[in-house]
C-alpha positions in Angstrom: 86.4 45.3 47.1 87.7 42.5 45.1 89.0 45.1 42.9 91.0 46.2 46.0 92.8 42.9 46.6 93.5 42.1 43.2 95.5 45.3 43.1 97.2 44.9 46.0 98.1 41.2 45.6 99.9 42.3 42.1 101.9 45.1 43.8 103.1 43.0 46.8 103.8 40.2 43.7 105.9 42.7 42.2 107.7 44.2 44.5 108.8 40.7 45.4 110.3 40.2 42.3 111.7 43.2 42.3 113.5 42.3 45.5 114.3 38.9 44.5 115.5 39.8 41.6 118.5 42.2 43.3 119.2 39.7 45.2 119.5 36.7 42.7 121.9 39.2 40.6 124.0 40.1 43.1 124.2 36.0 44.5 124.8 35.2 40.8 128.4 37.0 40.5 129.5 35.8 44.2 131.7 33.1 42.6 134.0 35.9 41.2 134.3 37.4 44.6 137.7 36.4 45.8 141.8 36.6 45.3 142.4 34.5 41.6 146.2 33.5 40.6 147.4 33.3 37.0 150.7 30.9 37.3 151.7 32.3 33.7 151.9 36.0 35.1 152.7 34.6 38.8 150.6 37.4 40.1 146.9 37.4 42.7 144.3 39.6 42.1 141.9 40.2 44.4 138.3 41.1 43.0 135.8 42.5 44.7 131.8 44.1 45.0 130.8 46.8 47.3 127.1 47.7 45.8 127.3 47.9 42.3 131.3 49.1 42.0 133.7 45.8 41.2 137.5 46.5 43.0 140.4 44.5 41.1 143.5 44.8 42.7 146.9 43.3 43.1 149.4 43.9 46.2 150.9 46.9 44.1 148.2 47.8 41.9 144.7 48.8 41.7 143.4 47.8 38.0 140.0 49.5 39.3 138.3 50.8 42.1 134.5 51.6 40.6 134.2 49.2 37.5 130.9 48.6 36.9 129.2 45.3 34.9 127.7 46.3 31.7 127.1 43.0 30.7 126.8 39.3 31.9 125.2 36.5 29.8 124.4 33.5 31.5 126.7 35.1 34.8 129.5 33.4 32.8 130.6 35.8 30.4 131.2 39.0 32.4 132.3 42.8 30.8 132.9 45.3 33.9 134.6 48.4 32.3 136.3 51.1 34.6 135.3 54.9 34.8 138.6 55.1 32.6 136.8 53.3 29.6 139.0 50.2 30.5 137.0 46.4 29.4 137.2 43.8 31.9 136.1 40.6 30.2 135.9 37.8 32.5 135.1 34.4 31.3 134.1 31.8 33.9 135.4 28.3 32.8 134.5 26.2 36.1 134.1 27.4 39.7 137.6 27.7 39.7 138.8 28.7 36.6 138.5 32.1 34.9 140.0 33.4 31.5 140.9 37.0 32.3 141.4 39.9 29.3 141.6 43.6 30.2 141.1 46.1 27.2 142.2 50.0 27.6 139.9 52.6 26.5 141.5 53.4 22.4 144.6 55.6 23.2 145.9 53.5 26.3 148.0 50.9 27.1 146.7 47.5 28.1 146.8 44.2 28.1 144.7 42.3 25.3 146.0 38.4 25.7 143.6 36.7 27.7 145.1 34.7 30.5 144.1 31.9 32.8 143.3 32.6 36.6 142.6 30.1 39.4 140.8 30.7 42.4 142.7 30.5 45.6 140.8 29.1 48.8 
């Protein structure tokens, strides 16, 4: 009997993890959410999450529609790379600052200067 409870107790512990951490994951990137402004390019983008597919956009052109992250250490140093082999490395400097840097895929053009975004309310 005791046997019993014991087991079940560790799979409702774990499944509660499990859940929690999802959620944490997905709570821990919300700070990127938004529309970010880089006064040396004088452009917006507008980054975004639906499930585990990142949108970055500007008002006349979609950088990506399905990037996904491949890494994140500490949820401030963020790679989301495209299903074009494009590197999206996003630095978070404060909860308003980012350093931005995109990097094509060998073969492609792209940008490779990292530039300075602020978030806009």
């Amino acid at each position: 009997m005791n046997r019993k409870v014991l087991y079940w107790l560790l799979v409702a512990f774990s499944l509660g993890l499990v859940a929690c951490e999802g959620r944490n994951s997905s709570q821990a990137m919300d700070w990127l959410v938004g529309s970010w402004y880089s006064k040396e390019w004088q452009v917006t983008y507008d980054i975004h999450q639906s499930d585990s597919q990142w949108t970055i956009k500007n008002k006349t052109n979609v950088l990506t529609e399905s990037a996904k992250l491949v890494k994140s250490s500490n949820d401030k140093k963020i790679v989301l790379i495209s299903s074009e082999g494009t590197k999206f490395l996003i630095t978070k400097l404060d909860d308003q600052t980012i350093d931005f840097q995109q990097v094509a895929k060998a073969g492609l053009f792209g940008i490779t200067k990292k530039v300075t975004f602020k978030k806009m309310s």
